[in-house]
C-alpha positions as CSV (number, residue, x, y, z in Angstrom):
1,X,41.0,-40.2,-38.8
2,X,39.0,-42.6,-37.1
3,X,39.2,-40.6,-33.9
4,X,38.8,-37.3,-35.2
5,X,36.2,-38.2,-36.4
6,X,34.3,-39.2,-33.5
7,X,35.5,-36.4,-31.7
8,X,34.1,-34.2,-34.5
9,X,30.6,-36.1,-33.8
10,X,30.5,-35.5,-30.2
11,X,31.2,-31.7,-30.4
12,X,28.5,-31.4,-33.2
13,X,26.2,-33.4,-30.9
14,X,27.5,-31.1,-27.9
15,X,27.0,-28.0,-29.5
16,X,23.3,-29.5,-30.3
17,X,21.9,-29.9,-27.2
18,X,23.9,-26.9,-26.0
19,X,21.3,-25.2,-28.5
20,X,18.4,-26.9,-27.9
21,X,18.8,-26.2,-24.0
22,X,19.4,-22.3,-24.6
23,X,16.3,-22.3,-27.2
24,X,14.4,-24.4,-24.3
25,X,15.7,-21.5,-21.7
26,X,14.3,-18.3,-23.9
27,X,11.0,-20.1,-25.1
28,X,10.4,-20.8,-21.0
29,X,11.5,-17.1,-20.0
30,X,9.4,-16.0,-22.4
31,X,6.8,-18.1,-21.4
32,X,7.2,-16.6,-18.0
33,X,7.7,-13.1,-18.6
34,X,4.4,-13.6,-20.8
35,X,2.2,-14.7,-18.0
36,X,3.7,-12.5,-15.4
37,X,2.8,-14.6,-12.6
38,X,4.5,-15.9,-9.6
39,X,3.7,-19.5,-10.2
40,X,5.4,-18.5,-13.4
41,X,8.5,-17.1,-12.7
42,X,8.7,-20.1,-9.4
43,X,8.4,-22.4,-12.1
44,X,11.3,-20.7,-14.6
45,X,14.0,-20.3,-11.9
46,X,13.5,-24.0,-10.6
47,X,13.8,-25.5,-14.5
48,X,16.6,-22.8,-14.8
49,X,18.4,-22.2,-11.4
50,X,21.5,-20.8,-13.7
51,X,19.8,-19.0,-16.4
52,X,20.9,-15.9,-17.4
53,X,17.2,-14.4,-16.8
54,X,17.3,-15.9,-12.9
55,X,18.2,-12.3,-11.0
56,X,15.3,-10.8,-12.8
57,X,13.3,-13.5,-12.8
58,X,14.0,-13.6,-8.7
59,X,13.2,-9.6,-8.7
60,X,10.1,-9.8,-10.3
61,X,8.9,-12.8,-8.3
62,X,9.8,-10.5,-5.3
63,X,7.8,-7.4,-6.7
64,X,4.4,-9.5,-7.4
65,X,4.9,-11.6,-4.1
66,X,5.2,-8.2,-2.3
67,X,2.4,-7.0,-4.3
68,X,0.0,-10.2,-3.4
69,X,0.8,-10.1,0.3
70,X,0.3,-6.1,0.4
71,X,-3.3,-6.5,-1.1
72,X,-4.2,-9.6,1.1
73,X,-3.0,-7.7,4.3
74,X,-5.2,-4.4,3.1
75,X,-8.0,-6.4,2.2
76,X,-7.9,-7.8,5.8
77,X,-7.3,-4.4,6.7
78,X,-6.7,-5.6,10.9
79,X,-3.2,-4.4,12.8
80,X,-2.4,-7.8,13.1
81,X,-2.5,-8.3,9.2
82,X,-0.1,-4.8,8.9
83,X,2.3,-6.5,11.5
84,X,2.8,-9.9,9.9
85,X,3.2,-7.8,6.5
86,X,6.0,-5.9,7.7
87,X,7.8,-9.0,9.7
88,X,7.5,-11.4,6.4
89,X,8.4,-8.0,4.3
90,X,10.5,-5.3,5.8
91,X,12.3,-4.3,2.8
92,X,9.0,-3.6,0.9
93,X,7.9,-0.8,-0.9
94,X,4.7,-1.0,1.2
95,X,6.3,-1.2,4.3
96,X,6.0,2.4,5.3
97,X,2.2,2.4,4.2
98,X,1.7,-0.3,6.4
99,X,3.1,1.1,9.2
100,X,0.8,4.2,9.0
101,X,-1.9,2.0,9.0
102,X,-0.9,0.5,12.1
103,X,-0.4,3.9,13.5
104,X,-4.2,4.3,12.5
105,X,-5.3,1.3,14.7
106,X,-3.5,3.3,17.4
107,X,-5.5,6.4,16.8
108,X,-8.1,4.8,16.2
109,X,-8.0,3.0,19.7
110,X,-7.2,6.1,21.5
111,X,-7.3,9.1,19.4
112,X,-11.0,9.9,19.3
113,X,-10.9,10.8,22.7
114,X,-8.0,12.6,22.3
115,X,-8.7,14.8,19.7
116,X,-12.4,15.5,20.9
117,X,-10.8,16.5,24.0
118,X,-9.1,19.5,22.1
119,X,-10.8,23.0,22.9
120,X,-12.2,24.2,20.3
121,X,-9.8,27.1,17.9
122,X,-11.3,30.7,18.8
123,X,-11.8,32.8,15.6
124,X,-8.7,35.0,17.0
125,X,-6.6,32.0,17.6
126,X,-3.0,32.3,15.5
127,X,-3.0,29.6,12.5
128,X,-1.2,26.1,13.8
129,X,2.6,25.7,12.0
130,X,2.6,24.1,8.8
131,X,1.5,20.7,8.6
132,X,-0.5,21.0,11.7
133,X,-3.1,21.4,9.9
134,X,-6.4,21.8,12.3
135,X,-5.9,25.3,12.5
136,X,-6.9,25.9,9.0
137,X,-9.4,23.3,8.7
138,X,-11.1,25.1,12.0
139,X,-10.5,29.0,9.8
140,X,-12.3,27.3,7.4
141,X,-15.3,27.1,9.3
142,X,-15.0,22.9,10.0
143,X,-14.2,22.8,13.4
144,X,-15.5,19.4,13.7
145,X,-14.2,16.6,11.0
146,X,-13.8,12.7,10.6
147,X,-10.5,11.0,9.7
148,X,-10.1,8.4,7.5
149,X,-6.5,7.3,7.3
150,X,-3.2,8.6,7.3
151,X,-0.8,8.0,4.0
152,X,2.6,8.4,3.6
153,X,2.1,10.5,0.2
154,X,-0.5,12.9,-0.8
155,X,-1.0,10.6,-4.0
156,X,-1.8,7.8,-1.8
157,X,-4.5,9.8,0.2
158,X,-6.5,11.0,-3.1
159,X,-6.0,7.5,-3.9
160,X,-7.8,6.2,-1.1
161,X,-10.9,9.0,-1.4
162,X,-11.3,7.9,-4.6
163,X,-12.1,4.3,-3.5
164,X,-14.2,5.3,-0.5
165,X,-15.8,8.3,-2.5
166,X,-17.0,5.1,-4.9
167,X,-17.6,2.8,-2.2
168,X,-19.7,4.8,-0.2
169,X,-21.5,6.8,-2.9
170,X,-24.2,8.1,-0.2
171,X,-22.6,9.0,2.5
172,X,-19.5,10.9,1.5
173,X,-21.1,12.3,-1.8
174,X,-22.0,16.1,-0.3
175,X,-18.3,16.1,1.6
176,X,-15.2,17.1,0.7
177,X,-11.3,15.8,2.0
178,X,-8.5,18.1,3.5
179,X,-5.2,16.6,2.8
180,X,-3.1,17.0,6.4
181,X,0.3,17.3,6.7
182,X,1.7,16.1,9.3
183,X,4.6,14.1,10.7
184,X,4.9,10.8,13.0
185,X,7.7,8.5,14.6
186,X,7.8,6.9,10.7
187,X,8.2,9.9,9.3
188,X,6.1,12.4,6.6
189,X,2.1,11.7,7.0
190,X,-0.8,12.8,5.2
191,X,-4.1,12.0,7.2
192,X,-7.5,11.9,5.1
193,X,-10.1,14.1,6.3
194,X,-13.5,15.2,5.7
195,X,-14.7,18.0,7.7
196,X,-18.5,17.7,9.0
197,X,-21.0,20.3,10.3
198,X,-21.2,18.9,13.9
199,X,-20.1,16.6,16.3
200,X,-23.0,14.6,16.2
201,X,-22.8,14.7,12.4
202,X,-19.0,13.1,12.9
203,X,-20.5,10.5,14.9
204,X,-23.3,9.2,12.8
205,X,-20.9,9.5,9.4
206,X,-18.5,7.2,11.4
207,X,-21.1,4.7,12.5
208,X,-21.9,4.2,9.3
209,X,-18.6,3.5,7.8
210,X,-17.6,1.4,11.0
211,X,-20.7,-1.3,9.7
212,X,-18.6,-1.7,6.7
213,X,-15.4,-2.0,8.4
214,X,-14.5,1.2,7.7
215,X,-11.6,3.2,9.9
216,X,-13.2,6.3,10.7
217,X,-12.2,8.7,13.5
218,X,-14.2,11.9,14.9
219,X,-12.4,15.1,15.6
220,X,-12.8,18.5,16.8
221,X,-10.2,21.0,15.5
């Protein structure tokens, strides 16, 4: 009797901290999932290696990690910054994005020259194929246009108007963008444009935006 009941004590005692330690796990999940944080969710999984809450707890702390870097490299906004996002995240959502960007710097090193150097579309000149898109900017009377980035989603280049519309208030306020469709080694692009009255009017936009550290590119369509 003696036994059984010390036996009884020790699974009572047992089943206790068995409790305890599983109340201790959801208040600290919760805890976690309440701030939303990586420090939190760094701090759950090393309290709680085990927990049942440690996969999504490990997929979240991906997601805002990936989010954190994403913004750091954009606020940077150099190749180099792009290139050590995608190496420390190639599985990320913003992979892609960051890619195009990179493809910018490339334009942006050559592709002035480039595109200037196109002769200018005639009025009688057959419309580009789809997703060229110069053809119809030039029909449209905007032979000559700046470009401000190239997106991997449509969404993501009104996005980016938005901010620069707000950013720079004065300069872009009488202009409007032309999403172009296009495509490039990574796949489907869509590169921000504003088309200008002149050539000389695409330059002096882009100096300005260039003081601010702003990718700008001239063009004649």
């Amino acid at each position: 009797m003696r036994h059984t009941g010390i036996h009884s004590a020790v699974a009572m005692i047992l089943s206790l901290l068995l409790l305890s330690a599983c109340s201790r796990e959801n208040a600290d999940w919760k805890s976690a999932s309440t701030a939303d944080t990586i420090e939190a969710y760094q701090q759950f999984l090393q309290q709680h290696p085990k927990a049942g809450e440690a996969a999504a707890a490990q997929a979240r702390l991906k997601t805002l990690t990936d989010d954190r870097d994403w913004q750091a490299a954009a606020g940077a906004d150099t190749r180099a910054a792009y290139e050590q996002f995608i190496a420390q995240h190639a599985d990320s959502k913003w992979t892609q994005e960051a890619r195009i960007r990179i493809e910018n710097f490339a334009q942006g090193a050559g592709g002035a020259s480039t595109v200037a150097a196109q002769p200018p579309a005639s009025p009688a000149a057959s419309p580009a194929p789809a997703g060229r898109g110069t053809a119809s900017l030039a029909k449209a009377g905007h032979a000559n246009f700046v470009q401000l980035g190239a997106f991997s989603s449509k969404q993501r280049a009104q996005s980016e108007w938005k901010q620069l519309a707000a950013r720079f208030p004065s300069e872009l306020k009488s202009l409007k963008p032309a999403y172009v469709q296009g495509k490039s080694k990574n796949g489907p692009v869509y590169r921000l444009r504003v088309p200008v009255a002149s050539v000389d009017a695409a330059k002096g936009l882009c100096g300005a935006l260039k003081k601010h550290q702003q990718l700008c590119v001239p063009g004649t369509a």
